[in-house]
VEXDREN-2710 file (C-alpha; in Angstrom, 1 decimal):
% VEXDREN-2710
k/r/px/py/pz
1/UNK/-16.1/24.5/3.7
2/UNK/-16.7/27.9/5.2
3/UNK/-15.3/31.2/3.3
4/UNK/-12.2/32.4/4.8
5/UNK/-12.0/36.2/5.0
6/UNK/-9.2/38.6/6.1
7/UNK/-9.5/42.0/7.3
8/UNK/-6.9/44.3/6.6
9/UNK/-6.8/47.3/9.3
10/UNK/-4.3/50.0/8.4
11/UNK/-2.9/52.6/11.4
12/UNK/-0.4/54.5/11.7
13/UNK/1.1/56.0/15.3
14/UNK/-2.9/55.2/17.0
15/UNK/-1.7/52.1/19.0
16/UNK/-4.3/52.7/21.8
17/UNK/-7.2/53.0/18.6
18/UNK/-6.1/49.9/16.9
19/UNK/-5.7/48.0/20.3
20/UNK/-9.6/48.9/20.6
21/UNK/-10.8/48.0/17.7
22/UNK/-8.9/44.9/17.6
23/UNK/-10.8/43.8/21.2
24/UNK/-14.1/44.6/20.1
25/UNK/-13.9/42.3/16.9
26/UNK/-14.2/39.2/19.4
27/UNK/-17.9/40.2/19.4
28/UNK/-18.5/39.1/15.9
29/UNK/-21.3/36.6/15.3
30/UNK/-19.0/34.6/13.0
31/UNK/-15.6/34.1/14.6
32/UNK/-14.2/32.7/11.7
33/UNK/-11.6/35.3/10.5
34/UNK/-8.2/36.7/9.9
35/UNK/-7.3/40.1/10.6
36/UNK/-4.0/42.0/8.8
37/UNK/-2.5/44.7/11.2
38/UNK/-1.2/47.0/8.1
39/UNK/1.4/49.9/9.8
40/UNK/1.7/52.7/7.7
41/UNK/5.4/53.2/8.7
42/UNK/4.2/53.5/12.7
43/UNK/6.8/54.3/15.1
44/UNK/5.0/54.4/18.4
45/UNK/4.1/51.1/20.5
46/UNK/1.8/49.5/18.0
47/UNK/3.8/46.3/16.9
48/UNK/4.7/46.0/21.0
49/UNK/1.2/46.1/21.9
50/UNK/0.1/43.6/18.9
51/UNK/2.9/40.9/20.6
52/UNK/1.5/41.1/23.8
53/UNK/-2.0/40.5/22.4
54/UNK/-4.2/37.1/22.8
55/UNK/-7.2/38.1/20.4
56/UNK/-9.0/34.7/19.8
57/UNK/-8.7/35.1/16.0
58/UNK/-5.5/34.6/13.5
59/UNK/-3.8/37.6/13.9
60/UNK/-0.7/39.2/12.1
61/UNK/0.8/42.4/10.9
62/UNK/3.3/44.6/8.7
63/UNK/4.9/47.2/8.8
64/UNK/5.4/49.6/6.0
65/UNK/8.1/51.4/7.6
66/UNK/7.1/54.2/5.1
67/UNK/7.5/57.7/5.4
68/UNK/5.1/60.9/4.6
69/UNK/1.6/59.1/3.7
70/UNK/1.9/55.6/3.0
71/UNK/-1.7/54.5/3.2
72/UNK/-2.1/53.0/-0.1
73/UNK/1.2/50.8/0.4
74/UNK/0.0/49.6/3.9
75/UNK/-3.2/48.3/2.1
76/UNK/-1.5/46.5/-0.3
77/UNK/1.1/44.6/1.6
78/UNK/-2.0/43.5/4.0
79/UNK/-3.9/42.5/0.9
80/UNK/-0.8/40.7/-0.1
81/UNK/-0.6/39.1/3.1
82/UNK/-3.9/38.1/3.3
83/UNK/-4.5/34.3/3.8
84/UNK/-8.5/34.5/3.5
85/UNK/-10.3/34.3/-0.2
86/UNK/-12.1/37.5/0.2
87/UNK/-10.7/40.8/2.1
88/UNK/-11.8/43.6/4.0
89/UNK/-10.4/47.1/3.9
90/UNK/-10.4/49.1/7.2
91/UNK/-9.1/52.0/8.8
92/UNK/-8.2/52.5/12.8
93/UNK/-11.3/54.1/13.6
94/UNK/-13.8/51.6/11.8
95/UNK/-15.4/50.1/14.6
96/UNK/-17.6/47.1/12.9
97/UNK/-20.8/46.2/14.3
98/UNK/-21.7/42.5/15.5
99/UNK/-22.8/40.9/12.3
100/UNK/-19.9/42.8/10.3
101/UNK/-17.8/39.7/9.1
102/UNK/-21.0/37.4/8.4
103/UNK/-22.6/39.9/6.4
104/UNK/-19.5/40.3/4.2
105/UNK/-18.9/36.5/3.7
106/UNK/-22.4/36.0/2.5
107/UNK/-22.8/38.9/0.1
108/UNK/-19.2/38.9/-2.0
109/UNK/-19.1/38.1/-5.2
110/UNK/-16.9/37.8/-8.3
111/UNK/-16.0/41.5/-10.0
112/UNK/-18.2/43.3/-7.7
113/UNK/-17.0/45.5/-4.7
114/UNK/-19.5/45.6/-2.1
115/UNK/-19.7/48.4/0.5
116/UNK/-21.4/48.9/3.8
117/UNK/-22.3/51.9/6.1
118/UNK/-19.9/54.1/7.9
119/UNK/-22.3/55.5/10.3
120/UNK/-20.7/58.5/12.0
121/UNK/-19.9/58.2/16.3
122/UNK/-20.8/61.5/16.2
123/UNK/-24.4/62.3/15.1
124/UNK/-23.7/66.0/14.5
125/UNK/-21.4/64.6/11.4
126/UNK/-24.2/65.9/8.6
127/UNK/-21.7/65.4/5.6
128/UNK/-21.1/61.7/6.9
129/UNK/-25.5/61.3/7.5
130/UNK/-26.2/62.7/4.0
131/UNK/-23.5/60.6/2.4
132/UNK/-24.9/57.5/4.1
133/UNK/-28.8/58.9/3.6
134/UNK/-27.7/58.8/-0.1
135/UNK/-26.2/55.1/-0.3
136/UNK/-29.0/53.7/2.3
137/UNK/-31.5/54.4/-1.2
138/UNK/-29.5/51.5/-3.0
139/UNK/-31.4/48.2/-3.3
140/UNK/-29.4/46.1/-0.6
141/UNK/-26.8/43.6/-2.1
142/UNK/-27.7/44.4/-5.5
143/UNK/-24.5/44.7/-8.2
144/UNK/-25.0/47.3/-10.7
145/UNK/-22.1/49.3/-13.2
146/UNK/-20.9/52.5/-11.5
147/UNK/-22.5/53.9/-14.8
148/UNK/-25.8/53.1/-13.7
149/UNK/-25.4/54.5/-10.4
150/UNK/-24.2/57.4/-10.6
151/UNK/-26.8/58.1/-14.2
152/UNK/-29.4/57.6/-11.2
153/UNK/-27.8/59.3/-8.3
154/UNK/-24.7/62.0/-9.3
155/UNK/-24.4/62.6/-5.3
156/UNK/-23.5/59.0/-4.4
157/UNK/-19.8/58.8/-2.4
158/UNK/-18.3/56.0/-3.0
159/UNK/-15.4/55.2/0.3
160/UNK/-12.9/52.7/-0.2
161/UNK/-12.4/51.9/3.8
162/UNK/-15.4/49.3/4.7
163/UNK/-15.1/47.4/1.0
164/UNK/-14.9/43.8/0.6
165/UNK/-13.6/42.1/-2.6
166/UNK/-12.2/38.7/-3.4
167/UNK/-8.4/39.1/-2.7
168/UNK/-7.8/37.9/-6.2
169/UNK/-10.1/40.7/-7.9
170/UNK/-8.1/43.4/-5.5
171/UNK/-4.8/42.2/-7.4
172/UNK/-7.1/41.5/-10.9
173/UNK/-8.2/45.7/-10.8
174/UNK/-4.6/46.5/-9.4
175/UNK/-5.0/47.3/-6.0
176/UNK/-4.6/51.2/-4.5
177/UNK/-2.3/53.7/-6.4
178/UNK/1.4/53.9/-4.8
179/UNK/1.9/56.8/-7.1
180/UNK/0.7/59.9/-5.3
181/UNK/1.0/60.0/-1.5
182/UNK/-1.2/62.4/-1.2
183/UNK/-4.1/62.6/1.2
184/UNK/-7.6/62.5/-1.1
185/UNK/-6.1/60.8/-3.9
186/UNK/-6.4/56.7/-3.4
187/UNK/-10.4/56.2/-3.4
188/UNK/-11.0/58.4/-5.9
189/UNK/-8.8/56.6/-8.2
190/UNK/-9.4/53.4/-7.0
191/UNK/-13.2/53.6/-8.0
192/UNK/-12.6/55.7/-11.5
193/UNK/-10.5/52.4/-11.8
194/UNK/-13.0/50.2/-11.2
195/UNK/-15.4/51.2/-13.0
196/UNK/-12.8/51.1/-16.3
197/UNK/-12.2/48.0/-16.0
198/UNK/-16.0/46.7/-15.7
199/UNK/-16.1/46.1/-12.2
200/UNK/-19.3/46.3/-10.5
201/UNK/-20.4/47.9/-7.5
202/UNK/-23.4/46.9/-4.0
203/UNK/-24.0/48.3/-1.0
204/UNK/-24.9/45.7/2.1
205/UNK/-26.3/48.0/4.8
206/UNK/-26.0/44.6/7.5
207/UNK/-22.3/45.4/7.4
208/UNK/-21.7/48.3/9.0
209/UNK/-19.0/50.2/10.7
210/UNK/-18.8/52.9/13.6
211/UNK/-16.7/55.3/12.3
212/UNK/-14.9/57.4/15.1
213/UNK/-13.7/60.1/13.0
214/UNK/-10.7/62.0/14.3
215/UNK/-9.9/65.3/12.0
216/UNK/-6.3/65.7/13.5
217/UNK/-3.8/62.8/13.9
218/UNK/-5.7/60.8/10.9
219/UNK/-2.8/58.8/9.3
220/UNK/0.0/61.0/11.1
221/UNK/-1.5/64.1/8.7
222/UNK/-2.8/67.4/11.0
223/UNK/-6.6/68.8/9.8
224/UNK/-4.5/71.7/8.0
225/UNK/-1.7/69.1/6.0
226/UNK/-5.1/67.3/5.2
227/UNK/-6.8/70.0/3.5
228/UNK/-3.5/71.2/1.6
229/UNK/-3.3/67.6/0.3
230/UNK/-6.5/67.2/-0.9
231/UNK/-6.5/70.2/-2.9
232/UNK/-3.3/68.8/-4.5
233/UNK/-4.8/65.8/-5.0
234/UNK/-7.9/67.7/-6.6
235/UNK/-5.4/69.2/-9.2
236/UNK/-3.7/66.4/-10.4
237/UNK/-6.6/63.5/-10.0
238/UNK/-8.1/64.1/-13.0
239/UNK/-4.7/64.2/-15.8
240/UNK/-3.6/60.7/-14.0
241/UNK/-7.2/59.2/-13.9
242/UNK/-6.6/57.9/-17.6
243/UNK/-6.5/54.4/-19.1
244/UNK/-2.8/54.2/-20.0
245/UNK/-2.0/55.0/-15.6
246/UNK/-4.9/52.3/-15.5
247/UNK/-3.3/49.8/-17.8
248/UNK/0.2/50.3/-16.2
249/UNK/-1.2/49.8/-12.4
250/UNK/-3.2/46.7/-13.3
251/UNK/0.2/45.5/-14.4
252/UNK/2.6/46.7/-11.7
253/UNK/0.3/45.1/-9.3
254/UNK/0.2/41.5/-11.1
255/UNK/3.8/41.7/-11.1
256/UNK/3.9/43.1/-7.1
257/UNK/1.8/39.9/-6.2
258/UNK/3.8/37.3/-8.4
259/UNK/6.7/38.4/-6.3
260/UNK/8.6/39.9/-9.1
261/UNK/11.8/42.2/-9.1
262/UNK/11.3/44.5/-12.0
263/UNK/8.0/46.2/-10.5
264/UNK/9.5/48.3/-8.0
265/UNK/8.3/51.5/-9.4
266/UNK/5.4/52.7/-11.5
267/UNK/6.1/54.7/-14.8
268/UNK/6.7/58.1/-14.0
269/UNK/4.0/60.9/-15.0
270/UNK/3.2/62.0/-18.3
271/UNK/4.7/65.8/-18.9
272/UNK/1.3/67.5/-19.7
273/UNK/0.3/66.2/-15.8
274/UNK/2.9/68.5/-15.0
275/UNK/1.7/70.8/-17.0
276/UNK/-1.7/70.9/-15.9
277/UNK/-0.9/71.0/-12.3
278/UNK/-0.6/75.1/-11.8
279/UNK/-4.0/75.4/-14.1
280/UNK/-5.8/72.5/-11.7
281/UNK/-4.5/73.3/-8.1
282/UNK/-5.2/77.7/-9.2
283/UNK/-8.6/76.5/-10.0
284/UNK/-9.1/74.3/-7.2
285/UNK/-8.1/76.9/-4.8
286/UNK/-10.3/79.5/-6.2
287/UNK/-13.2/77.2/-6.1
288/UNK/-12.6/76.7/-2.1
289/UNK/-12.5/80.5/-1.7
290/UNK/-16.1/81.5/-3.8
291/UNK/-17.1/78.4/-0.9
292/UNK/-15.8/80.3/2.2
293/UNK/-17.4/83.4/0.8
294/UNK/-20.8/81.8/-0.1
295/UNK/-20.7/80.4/3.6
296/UNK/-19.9/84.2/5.4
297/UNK/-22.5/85.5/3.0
298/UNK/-25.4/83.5/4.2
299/UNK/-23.9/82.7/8.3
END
């Protein structure tokens, strides 16, 4: 029997963008597939335009109904409500080339989180080149430890839109952090998680996205609200990267997909996060200043 496999796209207000995407997935090569419309608490047309739809492919959706930055919550409920064995993560903008869905059903495997290329729309993107440049070196469909990755390449960038995992491991590893709604937070986590708990890591270059990258508007956050988050995020990353937040999100998230009532929120943060958070988000910010001045010096 053929693998069933769901792709879980999560928008939020980019009705026009997900209406797109959604009409150029009936160009796959391998039409056998599920797609999970995941609102991030959108309050434009989205779910009207998704009822009006005729796709050619089992389509559904939910909505978070979340406010401020709910992407890691949209990914989870479309996990959750993922009928296929293995899932695909996506964001609005991730076009996916023709052989996209074929080329994730036959390279998943147990434990392992396989990526594939997010090749920039716009070729003037050299951050997104290099990043790709850097993961294109990787022996295609080949699982190795994040350890032995990054011992042989420091500069690799791991992205958590354009991964595929059984739906079962996503819930096994504990799926995206709820706990800060912060822009730059989830796939850093999500990977530092991954690699604690043994999970293994290949790269597919057949399955590859277009990624339309749009700086302003991205998840309902403005470029500026973006940068502020991140260098929240910065500060704070590394005090809740730990084993014991690890632990306790591998639980909440087995109790989330069992359907239970006592999971509603995780654990709160330790005090010395707190602590640490002046110290982290001073030195954060200092470092993004000696960057500005490094760039006048030599423009």
């Amino acid at each position: 029997m053929a693998m069933n496999l769901s792709i879980v796209v999560t928008t939020c207000n980019r009705a026009d963008l997900v209406g797109r995407l959604l009409e150029s997935l009936k160009d796959q090569t391998d039409s056998n597939f599920q797609v999970i419309v995941a609102m991030d608490g959108c309050t434009d047309h989205t779910e009207k335009m998704l009822h009006q739809l005729r796709p050619g492919f089992d389509l559904k959706w939910v909505n978070t109904h979340c406010t401020g930055y709910g992407l890691a919550v949209a990914r989870n409920r479309g996990i959750l409500a993922a009928d296929g064995e293995a899932v695909v993560i996506l964001d609005d903008d991730n076009f996916p080339q023709t052989g996209f869905v074929a080329a994730h059903k036959q390279s998943v495997k147990r434990r392992v989180i396989t990526g594939g290329p997010r090749h920039p729309a716009d070729s003037s993107d050299r951050a997104q080149l290099a990043k790709m440049q850097e993961l294109a070196r990787l022996p295609p469909c080949q699982s190795m430890s994040f350890d032995s990755l990054l011992r042989k390449n420091s500069r690799l960038a791991f992205v958590e839109a354009n991964i595929c995992l059984y739906r079962e491991d996503f819930i096994d590893m504990g799926l995206f952090s709820e706990r800060l709604k912060l822009y730059g937070f989830i796939g850093q986590e999500f990977f530092a998680r991954a690699r604690y708990v043994g999970y293994e890591y290949q790269y597919n270059p057949d399955a590859g996205i277009v990624h339309h990258r749009q700086r302003d508007g991205d998840n309902g956050l403005s470029s500026k609200r973006k940068h502020r988050q991140i260098r929240m995020a910065t500060a704070l990353r590394q005090t809740l990267m730990h084993p014991l937040y690890y632990d306790a999100q591998i639980r909440w998230a087995r109790c989330l997909a069992d359907g239970r009532k006592d999971c509603d929120r995780l654990p709160p943060f330790w005090f010395r996060a707190g602590l640490a958070f002046p110290y982290r988000y001073s030195r954060g910010m200092a470092r993004t200043l000696r960057k500005k001045y490094r760039s006048l010096i030599h423009s």
